[in-house]
C-alpha positions in Angstrom: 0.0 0.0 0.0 1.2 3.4 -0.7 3.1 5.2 2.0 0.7 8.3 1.3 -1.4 7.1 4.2 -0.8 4.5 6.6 -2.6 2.9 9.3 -1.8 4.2 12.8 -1.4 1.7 15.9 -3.1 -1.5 16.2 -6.2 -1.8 14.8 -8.5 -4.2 12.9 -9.3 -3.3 9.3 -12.8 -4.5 7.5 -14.2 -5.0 4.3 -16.6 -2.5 2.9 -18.4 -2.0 -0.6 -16.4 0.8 -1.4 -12.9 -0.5 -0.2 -11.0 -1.0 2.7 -11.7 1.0 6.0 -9.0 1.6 8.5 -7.7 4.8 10.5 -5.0 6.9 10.3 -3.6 8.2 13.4 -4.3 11.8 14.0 -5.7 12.0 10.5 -9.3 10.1 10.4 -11.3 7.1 8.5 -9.5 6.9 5.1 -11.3 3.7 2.5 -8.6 2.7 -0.5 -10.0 0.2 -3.4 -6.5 0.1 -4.7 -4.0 0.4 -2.1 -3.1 3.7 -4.1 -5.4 6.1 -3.8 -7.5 7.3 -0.4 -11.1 8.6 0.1 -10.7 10.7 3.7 -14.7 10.0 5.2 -13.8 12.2 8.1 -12.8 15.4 7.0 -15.9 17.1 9.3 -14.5 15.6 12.6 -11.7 16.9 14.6 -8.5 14.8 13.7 -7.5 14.8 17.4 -10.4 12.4 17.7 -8.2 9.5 16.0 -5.2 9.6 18.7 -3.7 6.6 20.3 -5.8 5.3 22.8 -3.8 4.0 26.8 -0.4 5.9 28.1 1.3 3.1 27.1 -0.3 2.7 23.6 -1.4 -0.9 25.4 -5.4 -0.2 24.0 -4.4 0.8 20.2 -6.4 3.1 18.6 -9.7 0.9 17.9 -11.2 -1.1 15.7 -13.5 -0.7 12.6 -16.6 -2.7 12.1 -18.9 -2.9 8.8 -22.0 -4.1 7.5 -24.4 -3.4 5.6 -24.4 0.6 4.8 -23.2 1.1 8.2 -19.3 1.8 9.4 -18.9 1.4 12.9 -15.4 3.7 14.8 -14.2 4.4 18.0 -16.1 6.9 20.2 -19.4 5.8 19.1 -19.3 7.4 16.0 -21.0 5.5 13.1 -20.8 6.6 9.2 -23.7 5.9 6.9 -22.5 5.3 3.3 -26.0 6.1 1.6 -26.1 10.2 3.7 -22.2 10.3 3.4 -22.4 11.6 7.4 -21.5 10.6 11.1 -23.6 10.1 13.9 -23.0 8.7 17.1 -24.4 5.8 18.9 -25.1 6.5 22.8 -23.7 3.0 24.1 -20.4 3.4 22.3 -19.5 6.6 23.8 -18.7 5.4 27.3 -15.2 3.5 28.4 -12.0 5.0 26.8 -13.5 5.5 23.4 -11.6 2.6 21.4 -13.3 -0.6 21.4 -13.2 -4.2 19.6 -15.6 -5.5 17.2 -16.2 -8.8 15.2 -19.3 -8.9 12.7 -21.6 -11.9 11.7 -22.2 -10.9 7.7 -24.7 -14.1 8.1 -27.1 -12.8 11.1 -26.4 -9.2 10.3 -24.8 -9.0 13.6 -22.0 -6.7 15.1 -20.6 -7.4 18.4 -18.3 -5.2 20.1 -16.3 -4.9 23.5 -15.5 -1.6 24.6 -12.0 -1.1 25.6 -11.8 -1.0 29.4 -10.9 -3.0 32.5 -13.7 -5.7 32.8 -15.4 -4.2 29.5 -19.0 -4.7 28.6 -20.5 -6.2 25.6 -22.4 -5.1 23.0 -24.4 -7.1 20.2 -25.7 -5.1 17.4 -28.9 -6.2 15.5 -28.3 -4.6 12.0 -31.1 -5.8 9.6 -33.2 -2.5 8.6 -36.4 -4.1 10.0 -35.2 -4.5 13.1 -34.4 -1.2 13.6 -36.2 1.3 16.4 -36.5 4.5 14.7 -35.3 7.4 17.3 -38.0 9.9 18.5 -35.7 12.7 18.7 -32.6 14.0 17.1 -30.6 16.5 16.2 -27.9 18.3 13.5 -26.2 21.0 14.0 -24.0 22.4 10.9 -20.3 23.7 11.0 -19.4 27.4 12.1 -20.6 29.4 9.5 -18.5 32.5 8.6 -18.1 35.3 5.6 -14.7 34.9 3.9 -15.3 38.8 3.2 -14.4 40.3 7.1 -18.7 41.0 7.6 -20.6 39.4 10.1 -22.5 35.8 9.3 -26.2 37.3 9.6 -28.4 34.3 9.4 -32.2 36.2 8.3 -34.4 32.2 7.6 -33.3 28.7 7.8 -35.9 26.7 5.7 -36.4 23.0 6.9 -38.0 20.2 5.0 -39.5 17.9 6.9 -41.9 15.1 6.9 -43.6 14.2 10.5 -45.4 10.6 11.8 -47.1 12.5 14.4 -49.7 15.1 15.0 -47.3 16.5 17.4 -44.2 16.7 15.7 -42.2 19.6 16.4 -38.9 21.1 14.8 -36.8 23.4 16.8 -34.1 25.6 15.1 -31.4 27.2 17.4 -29.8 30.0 15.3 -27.1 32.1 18.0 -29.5 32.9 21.2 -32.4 32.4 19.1 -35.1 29.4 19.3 -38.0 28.9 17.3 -40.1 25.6 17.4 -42.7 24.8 14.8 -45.0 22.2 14.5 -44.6 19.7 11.8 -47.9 17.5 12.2 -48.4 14.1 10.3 -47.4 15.6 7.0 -44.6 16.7 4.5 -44.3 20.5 4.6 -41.3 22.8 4.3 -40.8 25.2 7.6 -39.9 28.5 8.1 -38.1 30.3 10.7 -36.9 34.0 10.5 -34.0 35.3 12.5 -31.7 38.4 12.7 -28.9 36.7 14.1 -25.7 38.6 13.8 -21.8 37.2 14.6 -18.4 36.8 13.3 -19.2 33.2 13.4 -22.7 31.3 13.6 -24.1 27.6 13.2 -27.6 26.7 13.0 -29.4 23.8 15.1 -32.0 21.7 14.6 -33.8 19.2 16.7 -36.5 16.7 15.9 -39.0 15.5 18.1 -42.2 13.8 17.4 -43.5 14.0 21.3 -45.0 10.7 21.3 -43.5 7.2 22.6 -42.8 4.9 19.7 -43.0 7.1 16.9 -40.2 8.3 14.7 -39.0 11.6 14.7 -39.7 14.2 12.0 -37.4 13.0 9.1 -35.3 15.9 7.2 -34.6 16.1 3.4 -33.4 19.6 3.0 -32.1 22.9 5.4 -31.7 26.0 3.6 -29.8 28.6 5.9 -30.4 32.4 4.1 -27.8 34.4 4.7 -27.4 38.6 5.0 -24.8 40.9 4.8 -23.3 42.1 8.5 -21.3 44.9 9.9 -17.5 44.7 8.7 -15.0 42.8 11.5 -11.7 44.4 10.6 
């Protein structure tokens, strides 16, 4: 494999549809189909996040599990291949962050052992229809900024949205200001206004459909509209 990117520490590599997955040390999730050329999967998350787990470099820096569409890393973090984006997974995120996996590609089943004295086991169930569908989420987007020297002035963030529930809310955070709006048990598009002014801004939005069992609100598209601010230097 080309020297161009290596893996870093101990670690267990897997099979994917799109290549090999492993990790590079202080770098991120790289996935080669040829050994020459890398596809970085992380660039949004922090590279400090892939560092050498235990003082003694005794834990390695985790393991990678796969099946599926789904890519399981350290820290709970889990990349979809079909979205192209992270999210993490609430069990995963305790211990030291590294952890050890083996997958079933026969039951559709992931195990993993989190990497920690007396460590505790987790089996994965990873056929679609098995799935529980989460009643609440959330996405927040990068620090937005003007390469021009203005302030970001965020004016209406437009969320697409389709609810399950009659009371299905979406709630967009935009600097100090909230705004929730009620979805319902239907596909409309959302609009919330803000004046929101700073030399950097990010917009959140949370999902909620307020009712036990039923999925939250699922999001095709956010439209952040942007204005021109007061000059920073």
């Amino acid at each position: 494999m080309s020297p161009a990117r290596t893996p870093g520490g101990f670690q267990q590599q897997t099979f994917t549809t799109e290549g090999i997955a492993f990790i590079g040390r202080y770098r991120g999730v790289f996935i080669t189909s040829t050994g020459e050329t890398f596809a970085d999967i992380s660039p949004q998350l922090t590279p400090s996040t892939w560092a050498q787990a235990g003082a003694d470099n005794d834990v390695g820096i985790g393991d990678l599990g796969y099946e599926g569409d789904l890519l399981f890393a350290p820290h709970g973090l889990v990349f979809d291949f079909r979205t192209k984006s992270w999210f993490t997974s609430s069990f995963l995120t305790a211990g030291s962050g590294s952890f050890r996996t083996t997958v079933d590609h026969n039951t559709k089943h992931l195990l993993t052992a989190l990497a920690d004295k007396n460590p505790t086991l987790y089996l994965f169930g990873l056929e679609e229809s098995s799935l529980d569908r989460c009643e609440s989420y959330k996405w927040k987007s990068a620090p937005l900024r003007r390469p021009d020297g203005r302030q970001v002035e965020v004016r209406e963030v437009q969320v697409y949205a389709r609810g399950y529930h009659a009371d299905s809310t979406v709630t967009v955070k935009v600097g100090a200001k909230t705004k929730t709006l009620t979805v319902g048990a239907a596909k409309q598009m959302l609009s919330f206004l803000s004046k929101e002014r700073g030399e950097v801004l990010d917009v959140e939005v949370d999902t909620a459909s307020n009712s036990s069992g039923v999925e939250a609100p699922s999001i095709e598209v956010v439209r952040i509209g942007f204005g021109p601010g007061h000059q920073i230097y």
